[in-house]
C-alpha positions as CSV (number, residue, x, y, z in Angstrom):
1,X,20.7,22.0,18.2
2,X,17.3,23.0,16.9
3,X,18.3,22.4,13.2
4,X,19.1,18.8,14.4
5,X,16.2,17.9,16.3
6,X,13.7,18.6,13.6
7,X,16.3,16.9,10.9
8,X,16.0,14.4,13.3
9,X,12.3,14.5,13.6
10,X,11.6,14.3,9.4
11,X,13.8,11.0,9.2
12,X,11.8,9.8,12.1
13,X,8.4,10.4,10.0
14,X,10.2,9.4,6.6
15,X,11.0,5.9,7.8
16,X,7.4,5.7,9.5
17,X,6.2,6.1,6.4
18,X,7.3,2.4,5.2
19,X,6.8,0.9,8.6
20,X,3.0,2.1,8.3
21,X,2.6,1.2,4.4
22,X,3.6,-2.5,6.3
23,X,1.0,-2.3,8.6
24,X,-1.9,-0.8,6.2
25,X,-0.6,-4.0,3.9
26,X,-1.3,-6.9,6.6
27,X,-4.4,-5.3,6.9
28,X,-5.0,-6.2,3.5
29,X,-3.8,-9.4,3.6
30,X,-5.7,-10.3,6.8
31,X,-9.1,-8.9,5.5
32,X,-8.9,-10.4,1.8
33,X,-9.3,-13.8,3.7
34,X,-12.7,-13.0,5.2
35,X,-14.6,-11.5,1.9
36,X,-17.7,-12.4,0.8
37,X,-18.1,-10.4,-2.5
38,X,-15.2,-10.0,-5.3
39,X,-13.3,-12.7,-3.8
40,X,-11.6,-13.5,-6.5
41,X,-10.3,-9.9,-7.1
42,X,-9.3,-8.7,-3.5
43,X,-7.1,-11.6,-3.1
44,X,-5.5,-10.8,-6.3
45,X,-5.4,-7.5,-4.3
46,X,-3.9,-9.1,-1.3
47,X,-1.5,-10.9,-3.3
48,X,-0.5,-8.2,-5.0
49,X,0.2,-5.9,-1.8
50,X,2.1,-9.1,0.2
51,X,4.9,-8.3,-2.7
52,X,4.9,-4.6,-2.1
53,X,5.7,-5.3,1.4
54,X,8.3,-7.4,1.0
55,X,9.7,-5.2,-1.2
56,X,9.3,-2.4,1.2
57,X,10.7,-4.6,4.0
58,X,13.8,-5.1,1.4
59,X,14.1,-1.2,1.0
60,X,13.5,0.0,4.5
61,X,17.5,-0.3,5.6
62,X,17.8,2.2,3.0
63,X,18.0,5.8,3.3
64,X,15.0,5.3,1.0
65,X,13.0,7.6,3.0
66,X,15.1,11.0,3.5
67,X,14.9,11.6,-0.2
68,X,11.3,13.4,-1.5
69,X,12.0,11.8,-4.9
70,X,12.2,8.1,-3.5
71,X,9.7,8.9,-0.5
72,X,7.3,10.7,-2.4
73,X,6.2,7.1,-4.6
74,X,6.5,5.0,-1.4
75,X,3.5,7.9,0.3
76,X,1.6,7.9,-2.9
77,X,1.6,4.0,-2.1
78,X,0.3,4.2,1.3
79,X,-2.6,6.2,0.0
80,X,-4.0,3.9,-2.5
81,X,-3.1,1.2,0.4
82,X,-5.6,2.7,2.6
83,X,-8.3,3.4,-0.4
84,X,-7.9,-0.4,-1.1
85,X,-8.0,-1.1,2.8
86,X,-11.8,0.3,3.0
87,X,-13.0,-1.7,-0.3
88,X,-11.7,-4.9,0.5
89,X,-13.4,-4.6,4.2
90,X,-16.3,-3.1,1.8
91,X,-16.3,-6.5,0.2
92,X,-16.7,-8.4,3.9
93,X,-20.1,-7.2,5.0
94,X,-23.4,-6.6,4.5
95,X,-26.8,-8.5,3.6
96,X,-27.5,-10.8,0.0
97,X,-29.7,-8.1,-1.1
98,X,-26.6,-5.4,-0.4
99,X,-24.6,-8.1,-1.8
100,X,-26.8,-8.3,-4.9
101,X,-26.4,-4.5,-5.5
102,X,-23.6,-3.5,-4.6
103,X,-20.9,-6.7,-5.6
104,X,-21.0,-4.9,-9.3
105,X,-20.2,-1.4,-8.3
106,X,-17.5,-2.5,-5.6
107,X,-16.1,-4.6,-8.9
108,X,-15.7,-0.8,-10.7
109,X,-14.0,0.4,-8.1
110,X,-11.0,-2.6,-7.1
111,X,-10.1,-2.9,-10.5
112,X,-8.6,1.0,-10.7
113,X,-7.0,0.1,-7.9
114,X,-5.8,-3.2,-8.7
115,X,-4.5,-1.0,-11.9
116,X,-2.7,1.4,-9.0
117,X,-0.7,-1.1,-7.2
118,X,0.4,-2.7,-10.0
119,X,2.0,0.4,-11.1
120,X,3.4,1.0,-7.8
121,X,4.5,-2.6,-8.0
122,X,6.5,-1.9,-11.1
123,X,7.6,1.5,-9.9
124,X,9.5,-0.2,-6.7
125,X,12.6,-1.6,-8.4
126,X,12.7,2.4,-9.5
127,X,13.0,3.5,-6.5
128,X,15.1,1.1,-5.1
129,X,17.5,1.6,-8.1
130,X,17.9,5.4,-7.3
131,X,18.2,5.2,-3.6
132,X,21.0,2.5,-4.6
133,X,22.6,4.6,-7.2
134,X,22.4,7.5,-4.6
135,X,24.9,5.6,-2.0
């Protein structure tokens, strides 16, 4: 019974995993809208994460998530999700002098990232191509 309950437990976590990368993406989507500096580039962002997500709606009747090697890309995901989460709302504040300063380096940073989740965004029909092959 014990064996079950944690079995259980790691399929419960494993499918959390796309229902949060979901959530971390609306956040994206939602604060994109509101920049004031690299506007241009965080919607691209935005954009860019709106078709991860439906992708990862797509995928999430799968047993996508109870396999390391098809999980593993989809966590790897959530992580550059919430490092592109905190630049975008980087992007939304501050003074014109911050804004001055700062719009150049926060430029250096999205575009690594923008780099990132395209790769992920190639990487998705992958995964989805395994996890179909598996069943």
């Amino acid at each position: 019974m014990m064996l079950w309950n944690g079995m259980s437990q790691v399929a419960n976590i494993a499918q959390l995993a796309g229902v949060y990368a979901y959530g971390v993406i609306t956040m994206i989507v939602e604060a994109a809208k509101t920049v004031r500096r690299n506007r241009k580039t965080c919607q691209l962002l935005a954009r860019l994460v709106k078709m991860i997500g439906d992708l990862l709606q797509q995928l999430e009747s799968t047993q996508l998530m109870q396999h390391t090697e098809t999980r593993n890309p989809v966590e790897q995901l959530e992580e550059t999700l919430r490092h592109t989460y905190m630049l975008i709302r980087s992007c939304q504040d501050g003074s014109y002098l911050y804004s001055c300063f700062m719009s150049g380096k926060q430029a250096d940073q999205l575009h690594p990232v923008q780099n990132e989740i395209a790769f992920y965004l190639q990487l998705i029909p992958l995964v989805g191509f395994v996890d179909t092959t598996r069943t």
